[in-house]
N, CA, C and O of each residue as an XYZ file, in Angstrom:
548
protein
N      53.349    -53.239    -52.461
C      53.259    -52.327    -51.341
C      52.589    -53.042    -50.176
O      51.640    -53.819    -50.279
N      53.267    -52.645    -48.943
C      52.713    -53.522    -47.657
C      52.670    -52.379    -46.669
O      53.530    -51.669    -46.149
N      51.124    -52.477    -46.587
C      50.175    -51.462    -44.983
C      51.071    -51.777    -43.781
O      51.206    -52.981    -43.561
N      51.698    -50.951    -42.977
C      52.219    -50.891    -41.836
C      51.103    -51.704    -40.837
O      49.911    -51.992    -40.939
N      52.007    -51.879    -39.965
C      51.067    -52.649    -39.234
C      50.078    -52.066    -38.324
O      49.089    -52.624    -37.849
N      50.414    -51.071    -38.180
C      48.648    -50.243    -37.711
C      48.107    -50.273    -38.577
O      47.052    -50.895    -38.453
N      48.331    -49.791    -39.726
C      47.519    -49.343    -40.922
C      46.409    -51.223    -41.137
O      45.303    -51.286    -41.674
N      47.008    -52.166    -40.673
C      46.692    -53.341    -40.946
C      46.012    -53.522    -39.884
O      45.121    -54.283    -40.262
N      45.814    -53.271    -38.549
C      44.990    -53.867    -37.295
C      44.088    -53.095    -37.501
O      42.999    -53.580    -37.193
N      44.016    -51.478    -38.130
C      42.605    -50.771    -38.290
C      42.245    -50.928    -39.384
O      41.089    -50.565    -39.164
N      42.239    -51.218    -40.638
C      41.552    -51.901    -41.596
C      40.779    -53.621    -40.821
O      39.624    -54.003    -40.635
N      41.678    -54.022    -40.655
C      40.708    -55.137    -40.004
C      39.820    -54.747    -39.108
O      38.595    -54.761    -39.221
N      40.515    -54.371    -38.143
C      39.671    -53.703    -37.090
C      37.809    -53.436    -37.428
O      36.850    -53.874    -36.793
N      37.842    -52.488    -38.761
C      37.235    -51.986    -39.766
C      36.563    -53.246    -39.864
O      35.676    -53.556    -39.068
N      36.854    -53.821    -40.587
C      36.184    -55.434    -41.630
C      35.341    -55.841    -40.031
O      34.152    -55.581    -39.844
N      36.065    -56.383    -39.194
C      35.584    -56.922    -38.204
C      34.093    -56.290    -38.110
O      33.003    -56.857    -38.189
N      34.403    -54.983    -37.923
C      33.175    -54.115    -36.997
C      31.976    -54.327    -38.699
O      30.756    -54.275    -38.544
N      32.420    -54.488    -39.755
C      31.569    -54.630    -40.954
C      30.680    -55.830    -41.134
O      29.474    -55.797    -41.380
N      31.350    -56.772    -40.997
C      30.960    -58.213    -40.655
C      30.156    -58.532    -39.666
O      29.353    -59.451    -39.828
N      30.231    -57.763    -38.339
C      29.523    -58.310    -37.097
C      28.378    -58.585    -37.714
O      28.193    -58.521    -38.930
N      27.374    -58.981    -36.655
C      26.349    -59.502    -36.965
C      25.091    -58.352    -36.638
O      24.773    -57.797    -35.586
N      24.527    -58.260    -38.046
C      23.389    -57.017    -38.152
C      23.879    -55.801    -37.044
O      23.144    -55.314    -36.186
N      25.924    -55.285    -37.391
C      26.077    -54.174    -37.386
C      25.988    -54.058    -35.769
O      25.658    -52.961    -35.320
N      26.270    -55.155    -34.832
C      26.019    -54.964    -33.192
C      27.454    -54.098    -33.061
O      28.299    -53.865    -33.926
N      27.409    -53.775    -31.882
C      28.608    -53.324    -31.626
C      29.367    -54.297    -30.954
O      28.862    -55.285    -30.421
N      30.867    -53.979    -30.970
C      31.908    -55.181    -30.119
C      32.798    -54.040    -29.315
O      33.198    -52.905    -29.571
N      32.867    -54.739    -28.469
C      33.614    -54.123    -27.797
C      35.047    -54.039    -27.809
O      35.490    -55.104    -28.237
N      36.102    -53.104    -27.479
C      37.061    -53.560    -28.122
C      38.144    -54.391    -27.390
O      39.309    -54.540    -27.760
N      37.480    -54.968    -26.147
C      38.046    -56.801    -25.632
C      38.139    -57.360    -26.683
O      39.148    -57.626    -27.335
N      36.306    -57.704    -27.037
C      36.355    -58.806    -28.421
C      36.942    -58.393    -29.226
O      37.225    -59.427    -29.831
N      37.596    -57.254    -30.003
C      38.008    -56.953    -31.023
C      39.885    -57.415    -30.706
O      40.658    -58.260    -31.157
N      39.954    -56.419    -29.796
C      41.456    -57.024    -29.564
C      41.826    -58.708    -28.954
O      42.961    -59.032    -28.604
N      40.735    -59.565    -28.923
C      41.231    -61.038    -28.429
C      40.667    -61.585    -29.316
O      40.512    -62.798    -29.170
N      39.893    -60.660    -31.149
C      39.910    -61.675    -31.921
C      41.235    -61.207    -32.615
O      41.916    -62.052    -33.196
N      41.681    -59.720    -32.574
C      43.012    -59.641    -33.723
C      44.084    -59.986    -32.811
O      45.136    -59.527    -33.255
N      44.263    -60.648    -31.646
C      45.523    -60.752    -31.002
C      46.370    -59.257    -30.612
O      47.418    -59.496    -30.011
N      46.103    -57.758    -30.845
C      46.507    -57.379    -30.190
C      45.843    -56.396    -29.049
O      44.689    -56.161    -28.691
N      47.159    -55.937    -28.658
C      45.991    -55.354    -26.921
C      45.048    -54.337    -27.073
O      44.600    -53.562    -27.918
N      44.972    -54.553    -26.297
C      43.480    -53.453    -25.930
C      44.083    -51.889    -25.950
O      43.699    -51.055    -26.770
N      44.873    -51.679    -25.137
C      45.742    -50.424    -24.917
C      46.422    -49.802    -26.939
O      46.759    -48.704    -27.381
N      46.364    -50.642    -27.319
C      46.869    -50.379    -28.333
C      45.520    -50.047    -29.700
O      45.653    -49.336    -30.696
N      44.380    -50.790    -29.300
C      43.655    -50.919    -30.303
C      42.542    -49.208    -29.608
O      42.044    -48.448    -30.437
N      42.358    -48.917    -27.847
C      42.236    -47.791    -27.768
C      42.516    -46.871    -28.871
O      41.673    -46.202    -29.468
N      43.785    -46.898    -29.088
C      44.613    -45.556    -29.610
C      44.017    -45.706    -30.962
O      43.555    -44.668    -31.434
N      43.927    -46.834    -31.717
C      43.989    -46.765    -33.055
C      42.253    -46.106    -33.243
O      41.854    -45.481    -34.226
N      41.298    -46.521    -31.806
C      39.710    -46.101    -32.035
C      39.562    -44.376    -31.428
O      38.562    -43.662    -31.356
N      40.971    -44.107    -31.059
C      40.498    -42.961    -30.764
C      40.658    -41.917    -32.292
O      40.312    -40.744    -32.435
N      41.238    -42.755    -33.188
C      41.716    -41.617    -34.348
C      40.940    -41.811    -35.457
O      40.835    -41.174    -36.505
N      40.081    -43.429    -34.785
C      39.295    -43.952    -36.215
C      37.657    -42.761    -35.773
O      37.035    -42.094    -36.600
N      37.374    -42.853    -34.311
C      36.676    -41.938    -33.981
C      36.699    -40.292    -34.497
O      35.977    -39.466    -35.054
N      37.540    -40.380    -34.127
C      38.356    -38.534    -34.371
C      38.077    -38.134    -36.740
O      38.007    -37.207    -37.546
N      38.048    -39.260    -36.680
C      38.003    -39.278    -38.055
C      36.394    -39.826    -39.073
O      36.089    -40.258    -40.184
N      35.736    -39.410    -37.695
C      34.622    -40.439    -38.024
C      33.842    -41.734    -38.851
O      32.786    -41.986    -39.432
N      34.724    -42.158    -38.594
C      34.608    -43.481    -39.225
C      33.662    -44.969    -37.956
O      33.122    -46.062    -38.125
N      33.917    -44.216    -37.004
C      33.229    -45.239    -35.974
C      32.886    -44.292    -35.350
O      33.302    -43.137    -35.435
N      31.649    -44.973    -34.292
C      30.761    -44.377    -33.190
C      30.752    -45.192    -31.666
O      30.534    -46.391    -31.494
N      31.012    -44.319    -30.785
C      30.495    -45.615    -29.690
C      29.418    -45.772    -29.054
O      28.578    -44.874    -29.114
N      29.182    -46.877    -28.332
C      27.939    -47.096    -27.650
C      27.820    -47.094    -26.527
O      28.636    -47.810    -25.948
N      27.056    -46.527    -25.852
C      27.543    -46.672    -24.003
C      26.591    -47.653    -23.445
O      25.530    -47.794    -24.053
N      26.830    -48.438    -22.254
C      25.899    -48.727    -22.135
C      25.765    -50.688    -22.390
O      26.378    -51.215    -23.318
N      25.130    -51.290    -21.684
C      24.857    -52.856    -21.830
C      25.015    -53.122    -23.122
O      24.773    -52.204    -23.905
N      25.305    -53.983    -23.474
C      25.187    -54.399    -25.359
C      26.411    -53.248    -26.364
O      26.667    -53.187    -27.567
N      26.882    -52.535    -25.248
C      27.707    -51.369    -26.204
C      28.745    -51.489    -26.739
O      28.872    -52.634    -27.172
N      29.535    -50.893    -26.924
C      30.729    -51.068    -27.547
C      31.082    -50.084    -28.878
O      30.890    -48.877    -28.732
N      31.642    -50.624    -30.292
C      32.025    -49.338    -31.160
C      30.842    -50.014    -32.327
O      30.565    -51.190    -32.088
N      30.349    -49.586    -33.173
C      29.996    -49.794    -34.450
C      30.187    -48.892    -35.917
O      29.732    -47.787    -35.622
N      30.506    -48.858    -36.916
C      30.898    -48.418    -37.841
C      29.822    -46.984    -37.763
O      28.857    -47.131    -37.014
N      29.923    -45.821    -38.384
C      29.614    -44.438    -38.395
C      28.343    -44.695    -39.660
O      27.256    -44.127    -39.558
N      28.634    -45.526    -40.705
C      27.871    -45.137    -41.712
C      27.602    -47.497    -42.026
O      27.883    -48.469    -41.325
N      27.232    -47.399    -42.821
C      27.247    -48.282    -43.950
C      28.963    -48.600    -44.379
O      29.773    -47.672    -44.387
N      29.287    -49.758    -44.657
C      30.065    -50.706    -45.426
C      30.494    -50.019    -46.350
O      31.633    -49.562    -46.253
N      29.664    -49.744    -47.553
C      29.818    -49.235    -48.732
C      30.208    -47.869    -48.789
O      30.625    -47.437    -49.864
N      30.115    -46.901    -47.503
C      30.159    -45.681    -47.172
C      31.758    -45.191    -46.941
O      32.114    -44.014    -46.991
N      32.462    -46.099    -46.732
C      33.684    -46.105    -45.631
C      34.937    -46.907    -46.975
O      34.876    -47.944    -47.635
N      35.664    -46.116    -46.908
C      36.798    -46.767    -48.273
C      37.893    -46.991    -47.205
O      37.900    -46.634    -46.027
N      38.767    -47.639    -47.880
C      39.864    -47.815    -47.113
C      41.056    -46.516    -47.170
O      41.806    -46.442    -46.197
N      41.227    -45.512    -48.287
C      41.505    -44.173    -48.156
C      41.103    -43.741    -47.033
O      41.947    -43.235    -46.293
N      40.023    -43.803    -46.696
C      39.384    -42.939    -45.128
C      40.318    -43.417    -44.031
O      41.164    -42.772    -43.412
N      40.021    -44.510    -43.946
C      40.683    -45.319    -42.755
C      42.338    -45.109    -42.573
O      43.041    -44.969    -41.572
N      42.657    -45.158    -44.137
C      44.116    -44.872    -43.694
C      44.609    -43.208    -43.210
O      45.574    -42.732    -42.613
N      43.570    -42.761    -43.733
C      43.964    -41.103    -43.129
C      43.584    -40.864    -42.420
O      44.018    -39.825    -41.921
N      42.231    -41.702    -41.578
C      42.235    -41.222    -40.121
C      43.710    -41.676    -39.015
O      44.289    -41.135    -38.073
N      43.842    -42.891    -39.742
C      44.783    -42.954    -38.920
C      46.384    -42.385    -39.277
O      47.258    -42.294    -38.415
N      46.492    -42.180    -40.103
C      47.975    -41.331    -40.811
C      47.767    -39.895    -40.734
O      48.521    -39.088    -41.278
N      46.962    -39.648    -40.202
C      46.541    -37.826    -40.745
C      47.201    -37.839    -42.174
O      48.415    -37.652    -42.267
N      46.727    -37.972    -42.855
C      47.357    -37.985    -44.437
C      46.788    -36.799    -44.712
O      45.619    -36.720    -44.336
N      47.401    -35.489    -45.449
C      47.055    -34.429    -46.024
C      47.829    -34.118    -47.236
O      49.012    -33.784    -47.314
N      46.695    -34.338    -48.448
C      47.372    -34.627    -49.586
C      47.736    -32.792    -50.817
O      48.025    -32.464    -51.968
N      47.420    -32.177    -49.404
C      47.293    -30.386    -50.135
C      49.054    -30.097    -49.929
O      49.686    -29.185    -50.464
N      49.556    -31.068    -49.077
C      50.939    -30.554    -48.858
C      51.834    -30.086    -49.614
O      52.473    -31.089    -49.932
N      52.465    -28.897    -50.290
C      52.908    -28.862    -51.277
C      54.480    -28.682    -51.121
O      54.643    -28.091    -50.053
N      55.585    -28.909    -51.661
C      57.299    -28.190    -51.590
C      57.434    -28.374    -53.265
O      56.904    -29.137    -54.072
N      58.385    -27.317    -53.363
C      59.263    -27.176    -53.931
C      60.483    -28.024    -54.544
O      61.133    -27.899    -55.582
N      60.524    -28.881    -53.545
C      61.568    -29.997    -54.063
C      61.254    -31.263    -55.226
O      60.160    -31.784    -55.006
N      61.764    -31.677    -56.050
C      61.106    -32.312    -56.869
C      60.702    -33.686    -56.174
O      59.542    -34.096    -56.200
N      61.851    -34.439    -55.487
C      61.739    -35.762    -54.965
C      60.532    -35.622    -53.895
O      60.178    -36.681    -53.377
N      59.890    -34.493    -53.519
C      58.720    -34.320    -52.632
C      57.439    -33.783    -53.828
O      56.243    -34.070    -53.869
N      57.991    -33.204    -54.419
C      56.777    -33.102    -55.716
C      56.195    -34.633    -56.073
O      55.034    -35.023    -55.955
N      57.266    -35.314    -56.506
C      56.695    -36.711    -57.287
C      55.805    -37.284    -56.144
O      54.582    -37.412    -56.206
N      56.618    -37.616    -55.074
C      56.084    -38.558    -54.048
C      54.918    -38.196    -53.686
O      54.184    -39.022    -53.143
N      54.532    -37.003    -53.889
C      53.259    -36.171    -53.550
C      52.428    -37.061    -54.141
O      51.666    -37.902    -53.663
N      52.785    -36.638    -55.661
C      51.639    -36.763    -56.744
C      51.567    -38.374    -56.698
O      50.557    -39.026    -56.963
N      52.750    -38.870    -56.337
C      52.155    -40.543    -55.973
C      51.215    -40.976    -54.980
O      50.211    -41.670    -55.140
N      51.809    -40.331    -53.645
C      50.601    -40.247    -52.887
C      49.237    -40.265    -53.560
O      48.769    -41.267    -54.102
N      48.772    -39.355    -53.504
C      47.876    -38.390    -54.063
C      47.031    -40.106    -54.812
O      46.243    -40.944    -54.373
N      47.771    -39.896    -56.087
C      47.371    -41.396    -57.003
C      46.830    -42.909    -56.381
O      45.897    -43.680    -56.606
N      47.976    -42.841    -55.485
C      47.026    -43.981    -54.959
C      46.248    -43.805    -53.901
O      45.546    -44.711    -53.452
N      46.300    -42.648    -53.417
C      44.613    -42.730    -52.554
C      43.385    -42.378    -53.213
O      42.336    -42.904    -52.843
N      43.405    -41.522    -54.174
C      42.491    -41.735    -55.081
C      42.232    -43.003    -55.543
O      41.048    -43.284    -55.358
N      43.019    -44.107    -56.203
C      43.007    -45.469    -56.239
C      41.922    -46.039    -54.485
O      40.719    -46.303    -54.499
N      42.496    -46.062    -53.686
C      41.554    -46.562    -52.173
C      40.647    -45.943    -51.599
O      40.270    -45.876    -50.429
N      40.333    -45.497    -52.532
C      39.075    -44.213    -52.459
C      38.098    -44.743    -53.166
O      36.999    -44.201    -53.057
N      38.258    -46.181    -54.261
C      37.705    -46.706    -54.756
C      37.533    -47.818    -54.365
O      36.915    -48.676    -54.996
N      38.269    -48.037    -52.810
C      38.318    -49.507    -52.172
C      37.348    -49.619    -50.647
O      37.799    -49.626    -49.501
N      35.906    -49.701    -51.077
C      34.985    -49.952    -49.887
C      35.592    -51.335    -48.778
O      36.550    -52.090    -48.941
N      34.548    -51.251    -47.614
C      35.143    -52.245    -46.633
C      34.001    -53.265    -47.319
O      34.237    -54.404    -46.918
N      32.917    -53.243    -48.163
C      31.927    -53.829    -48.704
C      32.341    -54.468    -49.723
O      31.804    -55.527    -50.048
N      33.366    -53.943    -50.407
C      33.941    -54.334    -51.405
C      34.814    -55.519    -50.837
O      34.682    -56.716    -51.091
N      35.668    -54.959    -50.070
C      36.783    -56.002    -49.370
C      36.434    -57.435    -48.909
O      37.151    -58.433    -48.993
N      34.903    -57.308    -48.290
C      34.117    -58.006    -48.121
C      33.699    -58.777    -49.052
O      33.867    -59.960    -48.757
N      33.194    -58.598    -50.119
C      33.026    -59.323    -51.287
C      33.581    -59.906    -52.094
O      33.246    -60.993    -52.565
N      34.763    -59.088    -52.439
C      35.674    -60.088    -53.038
C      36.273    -61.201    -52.531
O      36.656    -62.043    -53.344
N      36.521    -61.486    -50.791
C      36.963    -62.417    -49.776
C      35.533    -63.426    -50.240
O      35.851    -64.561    -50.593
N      34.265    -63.165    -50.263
C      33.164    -64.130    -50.245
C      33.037    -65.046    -51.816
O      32.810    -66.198    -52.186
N      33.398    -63.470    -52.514
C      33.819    -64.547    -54.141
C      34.840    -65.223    -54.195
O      34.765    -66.200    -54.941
N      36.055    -65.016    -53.521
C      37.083    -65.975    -53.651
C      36.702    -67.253    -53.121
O      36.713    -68.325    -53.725
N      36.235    -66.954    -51.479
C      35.617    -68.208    -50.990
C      34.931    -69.520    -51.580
O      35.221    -70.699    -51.382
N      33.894    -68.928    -52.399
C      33.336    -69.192    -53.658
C      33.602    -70.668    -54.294
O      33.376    -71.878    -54.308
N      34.540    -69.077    -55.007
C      35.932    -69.882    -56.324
C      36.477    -70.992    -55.626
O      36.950    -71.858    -56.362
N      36.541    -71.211    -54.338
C      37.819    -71.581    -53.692
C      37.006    -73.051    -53.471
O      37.753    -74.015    -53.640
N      35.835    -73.339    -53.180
C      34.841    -74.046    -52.699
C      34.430    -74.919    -53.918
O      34.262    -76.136    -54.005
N      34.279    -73.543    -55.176
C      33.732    -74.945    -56.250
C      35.465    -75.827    -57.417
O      35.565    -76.620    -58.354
N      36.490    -74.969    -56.491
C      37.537    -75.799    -57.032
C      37.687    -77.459    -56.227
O      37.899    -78.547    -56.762
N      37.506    -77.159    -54.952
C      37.747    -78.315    -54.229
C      36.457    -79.529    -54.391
O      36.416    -80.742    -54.186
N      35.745    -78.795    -54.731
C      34.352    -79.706    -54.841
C      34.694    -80.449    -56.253
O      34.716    -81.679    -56.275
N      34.911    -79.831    -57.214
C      35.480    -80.358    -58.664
C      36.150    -81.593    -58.888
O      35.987    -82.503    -59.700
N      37.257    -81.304    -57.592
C      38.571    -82.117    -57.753
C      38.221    -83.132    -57.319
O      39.001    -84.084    -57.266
């Protein structure tokens, strides 16, 4: 399975604002001229990550957006339904909308178990891994 490509600039988006340094805010220039896309576009994606509270902004010298909570607070389920409006109460009658439901459903419960802290960590253990292979060789 492959995240649409919004679904992919606000998860990063996400990581980015996780990573900064002791949690500053960036503005979203720096954010959109480190992910390459525009500004006009990454607006839209902070107005729904806002709307969904997942980020906060800052007004003001030094300002910009910073994450709402903690790393560990924020799954990637969240993120994708702020930005999908995902509503998983939807119910029909039809079976081929029954299943897909209950698939839905399954795997966001699954990314409900997927922190941006997590995402984070496993990238630093691979790093790791990746570091004491080359050192080996």
């Amino acid at each position: 399975m492959k995240l649409s490509t919004k679904e992919q600039h606000a998860v990063k988006a996400m990581i980015n604002l996780a990573i900064s340094d002791n949690y500053r805010p960036k503005t979203l220039i720096e954010l959109s001229r480190h992910q390459g896309i525009s500004l006009s576009y990454l607006e839209q994606l902070f107005s729904l990550l806002r709307k969904g509270n997942l980020v906060k902004g800052v007004r003001g010298p030094g300002g910009g957006y910073s994450l709402s909570t903690k790393p560990n607070n924020i799954t990637v389920a969240q993120i994708l339904s702020a930005i999908n409006n995902f509503d998983p109460s939807v119910s029909s009658d039809k079976p081929a909308e029954v299943i897909w439901t209950r698939f839905s459903n399954t795997l966001n419960q699954y990314l409900s178990t997927i922190t941006l802290e997590k995402l984070i960590e496993r990238n630093k253990t691979t790093e790791n891994n990746s570091n004491r292979f080359v050192t080996a060789v």
